[in-house]
VOLONU-877249 format. One record per residue (C-alpha): residue number from 1; residue in one letter; x negated, y, z negated. Coordinates in Angstrom, 1 decimal. Layout:
N
   k r      u      v      w
 NUM A      X      Y      Z
...
END
This chain:
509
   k r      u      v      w
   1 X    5.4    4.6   22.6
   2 X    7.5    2.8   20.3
   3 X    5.3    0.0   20.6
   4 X    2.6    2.1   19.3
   5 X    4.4    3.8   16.6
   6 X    5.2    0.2   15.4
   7 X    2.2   -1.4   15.4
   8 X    0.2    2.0   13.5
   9 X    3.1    1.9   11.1
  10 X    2.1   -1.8   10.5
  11 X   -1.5   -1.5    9.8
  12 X   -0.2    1.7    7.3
  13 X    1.9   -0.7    5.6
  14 X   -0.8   -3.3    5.4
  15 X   -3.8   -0.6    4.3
  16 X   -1.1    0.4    1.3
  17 X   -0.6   -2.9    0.6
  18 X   -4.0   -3.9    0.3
  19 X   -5.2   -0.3   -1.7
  20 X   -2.5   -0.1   -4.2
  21 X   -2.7   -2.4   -7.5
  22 X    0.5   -4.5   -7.9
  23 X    3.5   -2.8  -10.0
  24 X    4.7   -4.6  -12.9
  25 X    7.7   -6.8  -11.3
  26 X    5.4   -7.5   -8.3
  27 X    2.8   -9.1  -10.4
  28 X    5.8  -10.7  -12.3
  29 X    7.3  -12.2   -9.2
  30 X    3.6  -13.6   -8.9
  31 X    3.8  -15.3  -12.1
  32 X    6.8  -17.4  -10.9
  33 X    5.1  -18.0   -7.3
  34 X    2.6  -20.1   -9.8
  35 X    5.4  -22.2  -11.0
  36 X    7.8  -25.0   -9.9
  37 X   10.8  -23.9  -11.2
  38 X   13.5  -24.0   -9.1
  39 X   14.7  -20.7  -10.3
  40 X   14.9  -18.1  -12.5
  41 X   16.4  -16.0  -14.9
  42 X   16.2  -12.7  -13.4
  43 X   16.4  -13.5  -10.0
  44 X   16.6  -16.8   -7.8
  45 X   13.4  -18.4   -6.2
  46 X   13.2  -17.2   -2.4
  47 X   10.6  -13.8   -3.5
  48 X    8.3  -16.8   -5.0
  49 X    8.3  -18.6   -2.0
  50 X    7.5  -15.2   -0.4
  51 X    4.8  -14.5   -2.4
  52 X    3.5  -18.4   -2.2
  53 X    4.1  -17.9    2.0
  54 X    1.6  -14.5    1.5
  55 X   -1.6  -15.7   -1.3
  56 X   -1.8  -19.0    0.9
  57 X   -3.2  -17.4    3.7
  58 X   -5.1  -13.9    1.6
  59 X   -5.3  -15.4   -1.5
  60 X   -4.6  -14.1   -5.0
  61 X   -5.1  -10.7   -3.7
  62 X   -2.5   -7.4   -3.2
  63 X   -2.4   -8.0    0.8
  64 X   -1.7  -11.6   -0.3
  65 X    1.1  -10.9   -2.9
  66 X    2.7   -8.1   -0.4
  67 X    2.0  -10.5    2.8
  68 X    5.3  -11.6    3.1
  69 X    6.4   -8.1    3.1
  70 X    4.9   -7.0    5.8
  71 X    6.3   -9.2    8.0
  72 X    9.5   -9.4    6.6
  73 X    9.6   -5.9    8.3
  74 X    8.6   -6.7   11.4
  75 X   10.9  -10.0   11.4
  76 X   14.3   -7.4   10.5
  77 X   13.0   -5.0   13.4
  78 X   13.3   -8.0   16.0
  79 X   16.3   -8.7   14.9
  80 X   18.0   -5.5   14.8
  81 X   16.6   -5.3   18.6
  82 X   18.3   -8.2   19.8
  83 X   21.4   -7.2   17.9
  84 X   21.3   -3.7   19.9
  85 X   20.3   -5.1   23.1
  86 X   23.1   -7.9   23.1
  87 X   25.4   -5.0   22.7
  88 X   24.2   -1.9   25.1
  89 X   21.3   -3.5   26.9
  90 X   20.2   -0.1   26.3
  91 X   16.8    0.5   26.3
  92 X   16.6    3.9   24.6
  93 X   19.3    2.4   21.7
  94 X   16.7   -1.0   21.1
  95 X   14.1    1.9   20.6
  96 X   16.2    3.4   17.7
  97 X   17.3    0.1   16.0
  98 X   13.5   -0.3   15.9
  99 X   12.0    3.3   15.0
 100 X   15.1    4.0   12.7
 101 X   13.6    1.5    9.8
 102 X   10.0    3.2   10.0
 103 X   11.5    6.3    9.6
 104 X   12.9    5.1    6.3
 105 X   10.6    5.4    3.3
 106 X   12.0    1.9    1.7
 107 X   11.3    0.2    5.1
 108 X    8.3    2.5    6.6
 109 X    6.7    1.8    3.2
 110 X    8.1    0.3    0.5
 111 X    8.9   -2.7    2.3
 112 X    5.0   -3.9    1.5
 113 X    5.8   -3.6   -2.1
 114 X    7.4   -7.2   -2.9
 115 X   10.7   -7.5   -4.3
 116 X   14.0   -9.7   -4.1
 117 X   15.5   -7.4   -1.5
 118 X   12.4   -7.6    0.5
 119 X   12.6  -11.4    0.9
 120 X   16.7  -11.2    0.9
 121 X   16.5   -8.6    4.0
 122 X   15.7  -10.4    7.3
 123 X   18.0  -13.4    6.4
 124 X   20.9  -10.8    5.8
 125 X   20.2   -9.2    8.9
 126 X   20.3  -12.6   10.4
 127 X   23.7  -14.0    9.3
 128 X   24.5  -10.8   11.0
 129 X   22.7  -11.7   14.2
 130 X   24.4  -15.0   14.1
 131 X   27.9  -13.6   14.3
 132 X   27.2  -11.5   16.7
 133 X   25.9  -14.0   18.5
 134 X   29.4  -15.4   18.0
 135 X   31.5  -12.6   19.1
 136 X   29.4  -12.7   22.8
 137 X   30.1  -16.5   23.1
 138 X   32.5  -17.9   21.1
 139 X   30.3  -20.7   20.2
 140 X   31.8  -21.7   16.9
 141 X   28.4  -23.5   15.9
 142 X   26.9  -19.6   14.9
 143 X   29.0  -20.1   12.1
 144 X   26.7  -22.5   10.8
 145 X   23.7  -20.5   11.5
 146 X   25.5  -17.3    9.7
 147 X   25.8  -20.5    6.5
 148 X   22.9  -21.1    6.7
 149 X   21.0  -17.3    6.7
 150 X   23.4  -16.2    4.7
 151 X   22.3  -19.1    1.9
 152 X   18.7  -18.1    2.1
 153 X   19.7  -14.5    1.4
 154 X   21.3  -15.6   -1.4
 155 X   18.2  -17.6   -2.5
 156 X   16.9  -14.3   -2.7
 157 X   19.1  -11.6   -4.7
 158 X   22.5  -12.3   -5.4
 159 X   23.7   -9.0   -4.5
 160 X   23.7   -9.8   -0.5
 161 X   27.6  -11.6   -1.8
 162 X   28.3   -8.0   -0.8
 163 X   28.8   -8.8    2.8
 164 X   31.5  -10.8    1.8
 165 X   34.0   -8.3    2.8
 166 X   32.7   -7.3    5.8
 167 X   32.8  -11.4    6.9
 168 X   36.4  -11.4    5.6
 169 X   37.3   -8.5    8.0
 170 X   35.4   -9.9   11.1
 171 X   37.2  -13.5   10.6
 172 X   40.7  -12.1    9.6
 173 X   41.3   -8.4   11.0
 174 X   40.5   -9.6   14.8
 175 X   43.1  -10.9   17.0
 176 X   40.7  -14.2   17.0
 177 X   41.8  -14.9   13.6
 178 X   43.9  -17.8   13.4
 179 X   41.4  -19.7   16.1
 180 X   38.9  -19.2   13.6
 181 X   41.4  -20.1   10.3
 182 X   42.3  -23.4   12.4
 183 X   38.1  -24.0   13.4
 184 X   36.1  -26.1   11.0
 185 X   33.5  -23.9   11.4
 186 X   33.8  -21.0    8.6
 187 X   34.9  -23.7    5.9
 188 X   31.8  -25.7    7.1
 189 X   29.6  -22.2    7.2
 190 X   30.6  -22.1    3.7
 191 X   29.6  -25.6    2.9
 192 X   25.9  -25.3    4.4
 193 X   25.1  -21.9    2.4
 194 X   26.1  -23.7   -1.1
 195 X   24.0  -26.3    0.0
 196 X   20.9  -24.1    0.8
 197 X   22.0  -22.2   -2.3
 198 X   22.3  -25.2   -4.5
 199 X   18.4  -25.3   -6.3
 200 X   19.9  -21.6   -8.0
 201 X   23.3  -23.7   -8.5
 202 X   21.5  -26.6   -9.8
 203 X   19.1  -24.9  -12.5
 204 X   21.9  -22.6  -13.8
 205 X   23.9  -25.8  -14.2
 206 X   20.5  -26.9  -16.1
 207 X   20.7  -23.8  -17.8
 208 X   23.7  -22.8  -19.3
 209 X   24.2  -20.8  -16.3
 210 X   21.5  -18.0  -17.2
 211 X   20.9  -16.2  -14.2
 212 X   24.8  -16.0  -13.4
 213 X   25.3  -14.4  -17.1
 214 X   22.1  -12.2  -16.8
 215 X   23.2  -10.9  -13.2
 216 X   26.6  -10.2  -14.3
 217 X   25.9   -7.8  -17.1
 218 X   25.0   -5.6  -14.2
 219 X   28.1   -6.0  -13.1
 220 X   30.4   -5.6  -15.5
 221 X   28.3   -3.0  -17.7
 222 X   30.3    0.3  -18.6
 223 X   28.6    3.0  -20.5
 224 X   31.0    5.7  -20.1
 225 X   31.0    7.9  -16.9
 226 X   28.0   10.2  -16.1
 227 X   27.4   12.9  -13.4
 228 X   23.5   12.0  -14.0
 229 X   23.3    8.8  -12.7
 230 X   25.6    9.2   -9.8
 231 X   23.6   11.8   -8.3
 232 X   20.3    9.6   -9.0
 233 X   22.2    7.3   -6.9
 234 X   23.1    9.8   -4.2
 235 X   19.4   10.7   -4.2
 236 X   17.9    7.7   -4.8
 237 X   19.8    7.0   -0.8
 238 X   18.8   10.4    0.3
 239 X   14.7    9.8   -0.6
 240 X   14.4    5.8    0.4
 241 X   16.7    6.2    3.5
 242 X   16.1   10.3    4.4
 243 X   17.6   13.2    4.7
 244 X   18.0   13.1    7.8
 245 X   18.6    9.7    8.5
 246 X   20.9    9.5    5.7
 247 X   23.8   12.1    7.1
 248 X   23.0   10.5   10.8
 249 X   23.7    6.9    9.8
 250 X   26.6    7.2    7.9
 251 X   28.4    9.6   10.3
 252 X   27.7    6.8   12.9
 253 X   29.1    4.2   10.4
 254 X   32.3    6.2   10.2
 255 X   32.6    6.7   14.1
 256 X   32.0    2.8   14.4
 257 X   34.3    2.2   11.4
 258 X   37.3    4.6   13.0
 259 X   36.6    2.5   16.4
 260 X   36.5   -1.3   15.2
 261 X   39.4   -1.2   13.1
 262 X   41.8    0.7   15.8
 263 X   40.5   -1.5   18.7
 264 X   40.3   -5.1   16.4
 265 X   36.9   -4.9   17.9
 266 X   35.0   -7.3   15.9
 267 X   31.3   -6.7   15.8
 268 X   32.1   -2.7   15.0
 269 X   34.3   -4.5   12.1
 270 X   31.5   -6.3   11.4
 271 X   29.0   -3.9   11.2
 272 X   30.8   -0.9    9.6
 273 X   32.0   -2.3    6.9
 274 X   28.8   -4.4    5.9
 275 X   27.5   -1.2    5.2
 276 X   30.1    1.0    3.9
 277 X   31.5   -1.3    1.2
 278 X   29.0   -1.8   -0.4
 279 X   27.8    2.1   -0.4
 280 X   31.4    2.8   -2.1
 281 X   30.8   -0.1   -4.3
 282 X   27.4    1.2   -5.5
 283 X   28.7    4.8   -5.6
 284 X   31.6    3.8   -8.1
 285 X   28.6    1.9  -10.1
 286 X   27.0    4.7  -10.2
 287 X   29.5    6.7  -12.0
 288 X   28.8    4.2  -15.2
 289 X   25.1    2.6  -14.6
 290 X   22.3    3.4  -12.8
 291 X   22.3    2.1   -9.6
 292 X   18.7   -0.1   -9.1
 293 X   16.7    1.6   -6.6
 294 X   16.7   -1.4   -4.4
 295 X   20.0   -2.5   -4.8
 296 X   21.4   -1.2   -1.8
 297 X   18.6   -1.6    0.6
 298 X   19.9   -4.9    2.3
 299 X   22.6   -3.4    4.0
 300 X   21.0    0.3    5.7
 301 X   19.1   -2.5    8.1
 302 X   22.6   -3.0    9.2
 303 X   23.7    1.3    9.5
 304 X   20.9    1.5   11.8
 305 X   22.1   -1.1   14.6
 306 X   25.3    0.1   13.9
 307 X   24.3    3.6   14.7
 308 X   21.9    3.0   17.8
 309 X   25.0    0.9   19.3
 310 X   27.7    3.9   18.1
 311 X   25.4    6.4   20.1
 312 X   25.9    4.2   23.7
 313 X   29.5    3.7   23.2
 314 X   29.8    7.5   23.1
 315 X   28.9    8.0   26.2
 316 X   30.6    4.7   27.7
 317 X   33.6    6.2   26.1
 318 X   33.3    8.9   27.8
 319 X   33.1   11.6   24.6
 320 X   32.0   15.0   25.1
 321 X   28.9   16.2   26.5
 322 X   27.8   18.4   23.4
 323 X   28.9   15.5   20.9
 324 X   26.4   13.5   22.6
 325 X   23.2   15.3   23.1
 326 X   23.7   16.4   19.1
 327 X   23.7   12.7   18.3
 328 X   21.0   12.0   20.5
 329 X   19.3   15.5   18.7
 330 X   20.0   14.5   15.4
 331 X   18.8   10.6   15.9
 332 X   15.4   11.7   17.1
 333 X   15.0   14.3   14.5
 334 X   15.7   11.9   11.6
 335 X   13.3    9.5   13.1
 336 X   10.2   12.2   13.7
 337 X   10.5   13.9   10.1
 338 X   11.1   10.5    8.5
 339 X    7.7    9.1    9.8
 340 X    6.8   12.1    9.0
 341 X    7.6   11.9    5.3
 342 X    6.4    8.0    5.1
 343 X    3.5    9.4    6.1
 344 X    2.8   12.1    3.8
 345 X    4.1   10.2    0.8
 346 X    1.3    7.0    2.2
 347 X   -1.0    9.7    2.1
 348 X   -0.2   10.7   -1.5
 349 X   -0.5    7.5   -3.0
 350 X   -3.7    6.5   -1.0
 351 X   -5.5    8.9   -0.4
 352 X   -4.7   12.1   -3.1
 353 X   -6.3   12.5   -5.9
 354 X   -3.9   14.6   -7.7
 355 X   -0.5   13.8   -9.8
 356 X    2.5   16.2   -8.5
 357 X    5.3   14.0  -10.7
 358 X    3.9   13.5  -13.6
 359 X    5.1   10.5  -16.0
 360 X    8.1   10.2  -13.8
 361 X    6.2    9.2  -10.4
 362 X    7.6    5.5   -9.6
 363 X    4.0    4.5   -8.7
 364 X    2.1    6.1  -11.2
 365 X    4.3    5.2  -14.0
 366 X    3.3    1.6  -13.1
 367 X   -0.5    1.7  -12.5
 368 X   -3.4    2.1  -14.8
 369 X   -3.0   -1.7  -16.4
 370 X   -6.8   -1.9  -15.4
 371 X   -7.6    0.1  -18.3
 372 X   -5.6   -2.0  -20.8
 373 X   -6.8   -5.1  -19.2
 374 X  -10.5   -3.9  -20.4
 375 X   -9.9   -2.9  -23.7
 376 X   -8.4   -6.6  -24.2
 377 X  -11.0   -7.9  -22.6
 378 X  -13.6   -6.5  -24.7
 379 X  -11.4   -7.5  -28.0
 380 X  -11.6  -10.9  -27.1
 381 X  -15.2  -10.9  -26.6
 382 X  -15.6   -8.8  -30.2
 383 X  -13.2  -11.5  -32.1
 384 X  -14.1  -14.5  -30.6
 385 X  -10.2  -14.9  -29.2
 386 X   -9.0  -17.0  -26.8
 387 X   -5.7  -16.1  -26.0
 388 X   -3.7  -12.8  -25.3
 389 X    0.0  -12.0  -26.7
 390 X    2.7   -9.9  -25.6
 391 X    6.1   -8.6  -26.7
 392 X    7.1   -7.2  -22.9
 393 X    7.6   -9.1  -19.7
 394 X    5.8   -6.2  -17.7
 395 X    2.8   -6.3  -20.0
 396 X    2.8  -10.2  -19.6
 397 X    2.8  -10.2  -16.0
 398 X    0.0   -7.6  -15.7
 399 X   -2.1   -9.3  -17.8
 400 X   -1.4  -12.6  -16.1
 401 X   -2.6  -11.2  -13.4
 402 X   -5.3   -9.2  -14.2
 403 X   -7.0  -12.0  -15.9
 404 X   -6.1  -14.4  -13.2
 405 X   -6.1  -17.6  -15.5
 406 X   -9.4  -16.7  -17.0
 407 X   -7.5  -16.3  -20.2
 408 X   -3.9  -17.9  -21.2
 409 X   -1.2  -15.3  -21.7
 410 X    2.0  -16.0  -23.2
 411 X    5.3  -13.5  -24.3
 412 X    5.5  -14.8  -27.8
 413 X    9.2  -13.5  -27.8
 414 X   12.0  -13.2  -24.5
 415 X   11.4  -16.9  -24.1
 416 X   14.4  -17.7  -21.5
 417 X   12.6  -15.8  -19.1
 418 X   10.3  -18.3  -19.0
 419 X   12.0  -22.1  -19.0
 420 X   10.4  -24.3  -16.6
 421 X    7.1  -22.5  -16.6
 422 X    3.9  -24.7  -17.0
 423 X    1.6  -25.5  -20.3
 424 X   -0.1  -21.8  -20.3
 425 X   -3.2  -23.6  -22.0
 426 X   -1.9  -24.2  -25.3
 427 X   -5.4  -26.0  -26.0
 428 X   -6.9  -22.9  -25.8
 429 X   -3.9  -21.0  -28.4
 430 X   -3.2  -23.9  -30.9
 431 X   -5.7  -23.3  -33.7
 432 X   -7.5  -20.1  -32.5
 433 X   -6.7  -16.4  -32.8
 434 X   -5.0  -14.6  -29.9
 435 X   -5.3  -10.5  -28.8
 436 X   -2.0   -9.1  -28.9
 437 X   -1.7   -5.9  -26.5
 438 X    2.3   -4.3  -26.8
 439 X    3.0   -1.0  -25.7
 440 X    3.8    1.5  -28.4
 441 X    6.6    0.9  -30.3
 442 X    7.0   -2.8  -29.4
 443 X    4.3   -3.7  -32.0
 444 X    7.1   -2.4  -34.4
 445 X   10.0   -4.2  -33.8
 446 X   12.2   -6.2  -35.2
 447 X   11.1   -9.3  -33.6
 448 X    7.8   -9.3  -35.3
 449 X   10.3  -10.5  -38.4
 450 X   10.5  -13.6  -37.0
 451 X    6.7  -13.9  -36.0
 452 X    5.0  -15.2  -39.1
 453 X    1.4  -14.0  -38.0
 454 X   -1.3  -12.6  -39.6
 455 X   -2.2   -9.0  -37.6
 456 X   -5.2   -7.2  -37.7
 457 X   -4.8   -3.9  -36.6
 458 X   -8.1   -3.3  -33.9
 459 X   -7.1    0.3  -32.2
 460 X   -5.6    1.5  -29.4
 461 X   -5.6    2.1  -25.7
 462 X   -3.8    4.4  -23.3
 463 X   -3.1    4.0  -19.7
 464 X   -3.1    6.9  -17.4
 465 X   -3.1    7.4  -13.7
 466 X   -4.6   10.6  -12.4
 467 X   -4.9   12.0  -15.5
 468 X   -1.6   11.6  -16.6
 469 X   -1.1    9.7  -20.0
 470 X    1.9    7.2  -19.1
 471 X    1.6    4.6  -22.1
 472 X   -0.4    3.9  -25.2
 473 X   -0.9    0.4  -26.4
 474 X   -1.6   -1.0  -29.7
 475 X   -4.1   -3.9  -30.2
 476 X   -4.4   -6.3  -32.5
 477 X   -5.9   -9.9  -33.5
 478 X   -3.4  -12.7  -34.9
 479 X   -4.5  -15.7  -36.8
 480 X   -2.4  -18.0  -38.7
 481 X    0.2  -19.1  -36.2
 482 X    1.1  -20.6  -32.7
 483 X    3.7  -19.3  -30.5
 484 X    6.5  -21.7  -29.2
 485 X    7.6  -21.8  -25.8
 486 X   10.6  -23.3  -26.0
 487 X   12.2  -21.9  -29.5
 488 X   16.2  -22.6  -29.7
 489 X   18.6  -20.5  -27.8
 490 X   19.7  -18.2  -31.0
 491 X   16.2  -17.5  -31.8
 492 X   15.6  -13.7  -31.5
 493 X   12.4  -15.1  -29.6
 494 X   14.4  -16.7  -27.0
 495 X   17.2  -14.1  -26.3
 496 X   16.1  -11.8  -23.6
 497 X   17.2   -7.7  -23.7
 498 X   19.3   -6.7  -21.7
 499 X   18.1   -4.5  -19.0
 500 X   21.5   -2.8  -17.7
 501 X   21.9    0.2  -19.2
 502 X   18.5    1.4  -20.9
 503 X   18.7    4.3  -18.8
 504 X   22.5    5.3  -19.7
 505 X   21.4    4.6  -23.4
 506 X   18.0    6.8  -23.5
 507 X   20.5    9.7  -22.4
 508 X   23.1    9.1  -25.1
 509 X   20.7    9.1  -27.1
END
């Protein structure tokens, strides 16, 4: 049955995947899977190589771009398997390690929409496989596999450094600890993920350590406390994890928690507290900044083996009776009404025809580009342009990939989002008049100071989804001038906004 439930969950995942037109960051993250940078600004490289891994077998299509998705599931529901059956050999616990992330909307679903915590997953939930590995045998040479999963997880989002604690307190808070502190091992685990990590080391070094400065707003960004974004966070969990599933797998984090730490048990050390430090880390963020929706979806992988492995030691320990059918009640109910829900909400988005969120639904607030897209297209054709501007990285990276290097498309301003990407056909821009498509009031700002253009207003264009008016665009032509790629670094065309906080600051406001 699980079997089953798996592989129909799969082919939902993949019909999504192929029905739905790409969001904004997805089609960004495209756009870098077409370059050769060895990083970026926003993020490091690994959800290119992803993408790359996904349009070489499908193509330049949304199964292709949201290929590496899919299976990234499917890798993180072996793995959680072996981790549960190394430590029950329990059937019926493997079974909920495995159901548990289907039952998830973020990992039923959302897992075939592509980000950096999509590609970042499996290899944190295989530096975690790896030390359990070494807690069964002893074999000092996991450490090196732990390095070196635990460097292609930080090839993917920077935020897996998280687990840091939790591989603090499995190395020191054991009785094993000073065989380990004596062992090459750790100190050479550490060696082999900066090595894997070193092409994001390497191109901050190049430059001016971007990424590190652009991450770390995030981090250290304090716009005063707010009940509001707290309980976005709170239910943010509650709706991408569920819940049910939610109460269940933190109640089985605490139990696991309560029991590694009294017994110096090292794998419930382990396994606890790469899940519950970072949930209190996010939940403090969250009383100054809005938490990302994704940002703490690498570690609930983790809460589910822990959970699946806390409900066999129950009953090895010998706990109560009623204690343990009301787990066992409350682990199969979160996992029938959260398939449940991923189905429904699949259902919604594929197959409904009707808007229940309004300008607020994540999805819809993202689609409708297609309509944009046209009107552009049929302003080249009228002006005889060859090129198409923007002022907005998400407008950029849908019409990059709606046009799908028919025509080149260039962000005239935010330019250190962009070092190390190729010639966008500046043949085709140098000398001829460019289509520039900005969202309303970006065709008023500031920057345009600094943009010595000639603009010829040519209308406007909405974008709706269901019905539902999300955005309206401006259009114009520009003659007169050529953008530079590569303006200096205190050129208001180079700087890049920072993105922490517009949420905090829209509510001030």
């Amino acid at each position: 049955m699980a079997v089953v439930v798996i592989a129909a969950m799969t082919l939902l995942r993949i019909v999504y995947a192929s029905a739905l037109e790409l969001r904004t960051d997805e089609a960004y993250y495209w756009t870098w899977s077409k370059e050769g940078a060895l990083s970026f600004l926003d993020h490091p490289p690994g959800i290119a190589w992803l993408i790359r891994f996904g349009t070489a077998i499908f193509g330049d299509t949304t199964l292709g771009v949201r290929f590496g998705g899919i299976v990234a599931m499917l890798v993180t529901q072996l793995l959680l398997a072996d981790i549960v059956r190394r430590l029950t050999h329990d059937v019926r616990a493997i079974v909920f390690a495995v159901l548990m992330p289907e039952a998830a909307l973020y990992y039923g679903l959302l897992m075939a929409k592509v980000a950096p915590d999509v590609a970042m997953i499996p290899f944190a939930v295989a530096m975690i496989w790896s030390l359990v590995q070494l807690a069964q045998g002893g074999d000092g040479r996991w450490w090196l596999a732990a390095g070196l999963f635990g460097g292609l997880a930080m090839l993917s989002k920077f935020t897996v450094i998280l687990f840091a604690p939790a591989l603090a307190a499995f190395l020191l808070v054991p009785d094993w600890r000073m065989r380990w502190l004596r062992s090459p091992y750790p100190y050479l685990a550490v060696l082999v993920a900066l090595a894997v990590f070193s092409p994001v080391l390497i191109w901050n070094v190049q430059h001016d350590w971007a990424s590190i400065r652009f991450q770390g707003v995030r981090a250290t960004t304090n716009y005063g406390i707010s009940l509001r974004t707290v309980g976005d966070y709170i239910g943010l969990q509650f709706g991408l994890v569920g819940f049910v599933m939610l109460p269940v797998v933190l109640s089985g984090l605490a139990m696991t928690a309560w029991r590694g730490y009294r017994t110096r048990e090292p794998v419930a050390i382990l396994l606890s507290t790469a899940v519950l430090v970072p949930f209190l880390y996010f939940l403090v963020k969250s009383l100054t900044l809005r938490v990302g929706d994704t940002w703490p979806m690498f570690m609930w992988p983790v809460g589910f083996a822990a959970t699946a492995v806390n409900f066999v030691v129950l009953s090895r320990d010998g706990r109560s009776a009623r204690l343990i059918r009301s787990s066992l009640f409350w682990i199969k109910t979160a996992i029938a009404s959260g398939i449940a829900f991923v189905v429904i909400v699949f259902l919604y988005y594929v197959a409904a025809p009707f808007n229940l969120l309004g300008k607020i639904d994540p999805i819809g607030a993202e689609a409708g580009y297609e309509q944009v897209a046209a009107r552009v297209q049929a302003a080249l054709d009228e002006t005889g342009a060859t090129w198409i501007a923007t002022t907005d990285y998400r407008t950029y990276a849908m019409m990059r990939w709606l046009f799908r290097g028919r025509v080149p498309v260039v962000e005239i301003n935010e330019r250190g989002r962009f070092q190390d990407f190729a010639d966008p056909g500046m043949d085709k821009i140098k000398g001829h008049a460019g289509i520039y498509v900005g969202r309303e009031p970006d065709n008023r700002a500031p920057v345009w100071a600094s943009i010595p253009a000639t603009r010829e207003q040519l209308g406007q264009v909405e974008r709706r989804w269901r019905g539902v008016l999300t955005d309206t665009y401006a259009i114009e032509k520009l003659t007169g001038w050529t953008p530079e790629l590569s303006p200096p670094k205190d050129s208001p065309l180079f700087q890049w906004r920072v993105l922490a906080g517009e949420f905090e600051k829209r509510e001030l406001g």
